[in-house]
Structures are given as structure tokens and as C-alpha cells.
N, C-alpha and C positions, 0 to 999 in steps of 0.2 A: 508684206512682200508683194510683186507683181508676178501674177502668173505668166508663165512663159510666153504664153499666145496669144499677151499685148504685149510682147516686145516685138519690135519690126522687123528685126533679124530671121524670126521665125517665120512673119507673112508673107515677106520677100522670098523666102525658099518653097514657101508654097506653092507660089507662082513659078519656079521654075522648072522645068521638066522632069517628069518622075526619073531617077535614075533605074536601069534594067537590072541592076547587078539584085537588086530585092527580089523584082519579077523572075528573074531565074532563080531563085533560091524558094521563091515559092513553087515552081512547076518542080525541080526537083525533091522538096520535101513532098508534095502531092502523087510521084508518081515512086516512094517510098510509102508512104501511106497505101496506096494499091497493091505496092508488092507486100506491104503487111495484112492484108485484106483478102490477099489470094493464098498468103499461106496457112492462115490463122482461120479461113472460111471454106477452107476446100474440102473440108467434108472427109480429109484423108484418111486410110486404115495403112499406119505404120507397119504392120505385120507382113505386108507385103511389097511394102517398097526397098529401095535399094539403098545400103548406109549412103551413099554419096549423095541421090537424090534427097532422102530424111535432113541431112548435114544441109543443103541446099534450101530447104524449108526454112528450115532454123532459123539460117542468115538471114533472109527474108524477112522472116517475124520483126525482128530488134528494129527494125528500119521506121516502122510506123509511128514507134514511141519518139522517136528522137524525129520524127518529122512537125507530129504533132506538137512539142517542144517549140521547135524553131516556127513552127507557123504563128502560135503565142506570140515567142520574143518578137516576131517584125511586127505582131499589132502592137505592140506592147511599145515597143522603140519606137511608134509615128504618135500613137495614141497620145502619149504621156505630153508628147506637145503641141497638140490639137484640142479645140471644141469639140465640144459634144454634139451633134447632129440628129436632131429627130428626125428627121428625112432620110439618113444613113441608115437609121436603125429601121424604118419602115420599108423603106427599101431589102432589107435581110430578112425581115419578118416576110414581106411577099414572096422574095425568093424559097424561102424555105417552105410557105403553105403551098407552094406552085407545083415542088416537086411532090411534097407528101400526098397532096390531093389529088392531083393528077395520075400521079404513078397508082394511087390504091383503087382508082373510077377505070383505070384503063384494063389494072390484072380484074375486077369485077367483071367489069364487059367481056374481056376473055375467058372469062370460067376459070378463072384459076386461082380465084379466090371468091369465100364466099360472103356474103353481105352481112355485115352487121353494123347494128347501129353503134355501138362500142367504137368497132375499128374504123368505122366512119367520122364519127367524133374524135376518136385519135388523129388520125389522117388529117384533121380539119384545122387541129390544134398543137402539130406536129412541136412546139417548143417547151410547151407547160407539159405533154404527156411524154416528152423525153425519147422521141420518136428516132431525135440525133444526139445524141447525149452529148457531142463534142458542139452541136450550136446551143444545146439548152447553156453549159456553159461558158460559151462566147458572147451569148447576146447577153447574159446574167455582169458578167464581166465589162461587156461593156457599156451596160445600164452604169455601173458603179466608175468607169472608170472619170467622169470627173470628180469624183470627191477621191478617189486613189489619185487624182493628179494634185490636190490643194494639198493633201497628205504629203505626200513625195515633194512638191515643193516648197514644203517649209521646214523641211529636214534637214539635217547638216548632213556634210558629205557621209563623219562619224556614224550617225541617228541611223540615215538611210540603211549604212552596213551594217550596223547592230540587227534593225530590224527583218531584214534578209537571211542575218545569222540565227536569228529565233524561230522564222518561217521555214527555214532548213532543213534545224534539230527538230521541230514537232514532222514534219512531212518525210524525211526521209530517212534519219535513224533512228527516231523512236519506232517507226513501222519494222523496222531490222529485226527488232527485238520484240515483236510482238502486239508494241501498243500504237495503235490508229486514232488519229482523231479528226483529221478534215477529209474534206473531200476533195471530188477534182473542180468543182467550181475554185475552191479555197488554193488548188496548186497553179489554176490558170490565174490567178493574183498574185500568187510571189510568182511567177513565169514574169507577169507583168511589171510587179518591182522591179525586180533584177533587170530589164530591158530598160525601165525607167534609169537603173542606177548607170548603167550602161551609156546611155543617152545623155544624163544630166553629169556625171562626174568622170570623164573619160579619162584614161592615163598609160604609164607607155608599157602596160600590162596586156590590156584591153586594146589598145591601137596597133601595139605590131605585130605584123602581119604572122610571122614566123614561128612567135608564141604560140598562138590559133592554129597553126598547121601543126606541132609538134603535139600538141593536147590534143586535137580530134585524133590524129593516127594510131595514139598511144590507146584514149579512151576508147576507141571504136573497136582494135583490135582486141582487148580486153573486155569490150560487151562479147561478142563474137566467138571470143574463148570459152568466156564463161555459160552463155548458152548453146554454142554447138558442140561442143569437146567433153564439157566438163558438165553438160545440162543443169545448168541451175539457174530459174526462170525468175529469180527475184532481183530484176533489170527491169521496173516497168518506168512507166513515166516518170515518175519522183526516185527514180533509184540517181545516187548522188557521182556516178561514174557518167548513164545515160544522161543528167544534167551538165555537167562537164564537156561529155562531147558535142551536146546540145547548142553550148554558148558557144563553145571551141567552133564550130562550124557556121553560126551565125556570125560570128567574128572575121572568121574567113572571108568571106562575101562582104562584110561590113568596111575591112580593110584594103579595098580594093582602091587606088588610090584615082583611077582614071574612069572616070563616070564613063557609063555605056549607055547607049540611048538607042534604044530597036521599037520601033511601034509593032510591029510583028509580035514579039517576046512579049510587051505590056499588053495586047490582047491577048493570045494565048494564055497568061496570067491572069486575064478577070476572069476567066473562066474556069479556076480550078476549083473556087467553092462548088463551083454547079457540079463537076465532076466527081466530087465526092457525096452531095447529093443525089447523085442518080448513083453514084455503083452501089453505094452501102445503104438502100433505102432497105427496109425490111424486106419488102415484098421482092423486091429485084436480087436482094443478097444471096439468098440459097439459089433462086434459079442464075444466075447470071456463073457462079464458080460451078455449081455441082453439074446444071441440067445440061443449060448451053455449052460450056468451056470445059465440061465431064472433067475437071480437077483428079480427083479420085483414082481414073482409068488412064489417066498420061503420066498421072507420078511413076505407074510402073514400068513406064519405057525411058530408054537411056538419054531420050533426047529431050525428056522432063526440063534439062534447066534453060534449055533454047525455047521451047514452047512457053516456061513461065514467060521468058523474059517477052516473048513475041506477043502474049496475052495481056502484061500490064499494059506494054505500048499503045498495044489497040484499045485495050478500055479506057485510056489516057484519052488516045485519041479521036471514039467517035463520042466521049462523052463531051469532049471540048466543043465537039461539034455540034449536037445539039443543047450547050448553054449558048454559046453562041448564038444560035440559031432563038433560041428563047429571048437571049438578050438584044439583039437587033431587029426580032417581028413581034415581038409583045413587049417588053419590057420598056424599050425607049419608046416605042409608041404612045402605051400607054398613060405613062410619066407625064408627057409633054402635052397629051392633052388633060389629065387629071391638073398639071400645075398652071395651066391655063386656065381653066376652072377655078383653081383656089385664088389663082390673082386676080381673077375678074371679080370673086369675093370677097377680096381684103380691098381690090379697092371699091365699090360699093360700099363696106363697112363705112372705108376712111372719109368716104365722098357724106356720108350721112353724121360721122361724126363732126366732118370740117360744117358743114350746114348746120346744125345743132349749135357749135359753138361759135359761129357767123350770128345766128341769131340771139343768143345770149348776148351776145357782143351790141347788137342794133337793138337790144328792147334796156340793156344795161345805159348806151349811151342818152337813147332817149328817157331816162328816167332822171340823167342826172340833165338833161337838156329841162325837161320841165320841172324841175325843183326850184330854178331860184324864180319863173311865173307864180307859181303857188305862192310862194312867202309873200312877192310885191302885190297877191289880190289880197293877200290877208293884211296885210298891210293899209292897203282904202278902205 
């Protein structure tokens, strides 16, 4: 078979301008993720809060998991027909030691954390010691995703959905009943089949628009029910409803039939990895809900669900500002002279290799230039 990403269909769309309708779908699952980070880390004592406020939490919570979900399926849906890029990966790898290392050298120098060689070595190595559990499994994931792409493309439409039906039953209803056996690296790879199957086998299930709308409403109000009313918390990531509403809402945005193109919206978008690196670094997490934003002390006033909502915005929004800010005063700078560097030493390399085989070439030809000399002197 030919992988997808030498057909020319696929390079020519690369070249055309990203469409926005993904870039919003990522800022809103990211500022779902916050609202599951402020509910889920606010340090709160139920005992004194108010049912409406509590019931307000709740809702909150379910949001992270179905964002996380869908932030999966959009790598998962470009991924599957793309190269694999070491430069991309090295580029994630810097961002993420940027923010661990940095954030843990800055609360040291503030006293508000104390030194250890341990947590320094953590901080240094923020993806191997699991510093972000959600990028130790994306970069894992996307080390593997070209041989999940050679996989997925030589599978029949059949194969493909067999094998998604297998990855389902072990992750989401053997867990029902008690028996676990993979992990979340293992569910952000069927996240990524199923966006591959999505991507590769489309049909008028998956494409109209309507279907998506009537499955997210359904599934989303029944996560909802089921953790605020009825409290029962076994809706996590691989629960097979939050999967549901997960695609259901990906689908939504996917189905959008008139491309949107905002340069605005796709910057605001490369900066929501960074935004979830800074709110949920360790060090920042407890202070940023309990100290700064006293989570705790505003659940118990009645204007709790206005203040939640006015706290994700803002952590939304000055954290966009300082990736931003990372990514326009160090990040491009530094690339552009690093890749400078590296091409001034590929070509060197190639300048040495073309000379090399120049010279093989002029000691080759002169040897066969004096060979038929030699035979005519042995010859007299």
C-alpha cells in the first residue's frame, strides 16, 4: 500500500491554510480543562458550601475529561496523515522542560519551595518523571504514532472497526466491572484510532452534522445527570457515554461545512499547550486555586458561579499571554538561530562529502587513464 503522505492530495492540503473551526475547538476544550482544574483543585470543604454552588462544581469537573478526549481526537485526525517530525517532537520536548524548569527555579528563588536535588532533577526531566502526565502520554503517543499510522493504513474499513471494538471492551467496560488493564497512554491510542477511523473511513454517520448535535446533547446531559444529581463519578476519560460525547463534539466542529480562517483564533490556539502548562504545573497548582484565587473562601458566597467563570477566563487569559510571550521572545528566536547553525553544519558535512567523492572520482579516473601506459611499457 502507499501511505497517505505520498499521495498529493494530502501535501496540497497542507499547503493550504489551517482551517479555524479546529483552533476553536482547541481553545474551547482548554478552557474546559481549566474549569475541570478549578473544580477538581480548589482545595474545597463541601460541608460548607451551598447545594447550588457544590451542583456547580460538579458540572465543572465532567468538562476536563471530554476536553482532554477531543484534544487527542484533533492530533489524532491530522496526525494519522502526516510525517513524523523530529523537529516537532523537539520543539514539545523544549516547551515542556521551559515551563517545568523554570516555574520550579522561580518558586525556589521565591522561598516558596525548597531545593532539592530530587525535585530539581524532576523539574529538569519534566516528561520521563511524569511531571505532566497528559504530555508524558502525548509525546509517548506521538513517538509511536508513525507505526500506529502504517497500522491503521493497511487495514480494511472492517479490521480498522473490529480493532476499535476490541480497544473499547478492554478500556471501558471491562473497567465497569472491575477489571483494568491499560493505561492512559494505551487510551490516548484508541483516542487516536478512532480519529484515524474518523479521518480514513468517513460516512454519512460521521459527516452529518445533525447526528453530532443530537449525540453530544444527549450524552453531555446524561454525563451531568449522572455526576451532579445522581453523584456517580464513574464518567472518567474512557467512560463509554464521555467517549460518545467526546466524538459527538469533535464531529460538531469537524462538520462545519464553510472553512473559517481567523489568524487571531490560530494564534490564540498555539498557545493553549503553554496554558495548560503553566496553570497545572505542580508548583503553581495549589498556589494558583487555593492561595491566589482563595477557591475554598468564594465557594461559600452566592456569587461562586460568576467568580468561577470570571477565574477560568482570566487564567485562560494571562496564561495565553505569557506562552505567547515565550513563543515570540525565546522560542522563535531561538529556533532560527539554532536552525541556522544546524544548516551551516549539514552543509559543511555535505561540502566534505561532495569533496571526498570528487576526489575518489579524479584518483578513480586517473588510474584507469594510466592502465593501458603500463601494459604498452610491458609490452617493449
Amino acid at each position: 500500500y502507499m501511505p497517505l503522505w505520498h499521495d498529493k492530495r494530502w501535501k496540497n492540503m497542507e499547503k493550504t491554510q489551517r482551517d479555524s473551526k479546529f483552533e476553536i475547538l482547541r481553545i474551547i476544550c482548554m478552557l474546559m480543562i481549566v474549569a475541570h482544574h478549578l473544580s477538581c483543585h480548589g482545595g474545597y470543604i463541601f460541608d460548607s458550601i451551598s447545594a447550588v454552588n457544590r451542583g456547580f462544581i460538579d458540572a465543572l469537573i465532567v468538562g476536563g475529561k471530554i476536553g482532554v478526549n477531543v484534544f487527542v481526537l484533533i492530533s489524532g485526525y491530522f496526525l494519522c496523515c502526516s510525517k513524523f517530525k523530529l523537529s516537532k517532537l523537539i520543539k514539545l520536548l523544549c516547551e515542556i522542560f521551559f515551563y517545568s524548569f523554570f516555574i520550579y527555579i522561580i518558586f525556589v528563588a521565591a522561598g516558596q519551595v525548597q531545593f532539592s536535588v530530587k525535585d530539581f532533577f524532576y523539574s529538569m526531566f519534566p516528561t520521563s518523571s511524569n511531571a505532566y502526565w497528559f504530555m508524558t502520554c502525548y509525546v509517548i503517543m506521538y513517538i509511536l504514532s508513525p507505526f500506529i499510522n502504517k497500522m491503521i493504513n493497511s487495514l480494511t474499513k472492517k479490521e480498522h472497526l473490529l480493532l476499535i471494538g476490541f480497544l473499547l471492551l478492554l478500556q471501558t467496560l471491562f473497567p465497569v466491572v472491575g477489571f483494568s488493564y491499560l493505561s492512559n497512554v494505551a487510551w490516548f491510542i484508541t483516542l487516536y484510532i478512532i480519529a484515524g477511523y474518523l479521518r480514513l473511513h468517513p460516512s454519512k454517520y460521521t459527516e452529518t452534522k445533525w447526528i453530532s448535535i443530537v449525540l453530544f446533547c444527549v450524552s453531555f446531559v446524561a454525563i451531568i445527570t449522572f455526576n451532579v444529581f445522581l453523584k456517580i463519578s464513574r464518567w472518567g476519560a474512557a467512560g463509554i457515554v464521555c467517549l460518545i460525547c467526546s466524538i459527538a463534539m469533535f464531529n460538531m466542529f469537524k462538520n462545519i461545512k464553510k472553512p473559517i480562517h481567523s489568524s487571531f483564533i490560530n494564534i490564540i490556539s498555539s498557545a493553549t499547550l503553554g496554558v495548560y502548562l503553566v496553570h497545572d504545573n505542580n508548583y503553581i497548582r495549589p498556589w494558583l486555586w487555593q492561595t491566589f484565587l482563595k477557591c475554598p473562601q468564594m465557594a461559600e458566597q452566592w456569587f461562586y458561579p460568576l467568580f468561577a467563570l470570571g477565574a477560568i477566563l482570566g487564567v485562560f487569559a494571562v496564561c495565553v499571554l505569557i506562552d505567547l510571550f515565550r513563543i515570540y521572545v525565546i522560542e522563535k528566536p531561538f529556533f532560527k538561530v539554532s536552525n541556522k547553525i544546524v544548516f551551516k553544519i549539514k552543509t559543511k558535512i555535505a561540502n566534505k562529502k561532495r569533496i571526498v567523492e570528487e576526489t575518489n572520482m579524479f584518483d578513480a579516473e586517473n588510474k584507469a587513464d594510466d592502465a593501458p601506459q603500463n601494459n604498452s611499457s610491458n609490452e617493449d
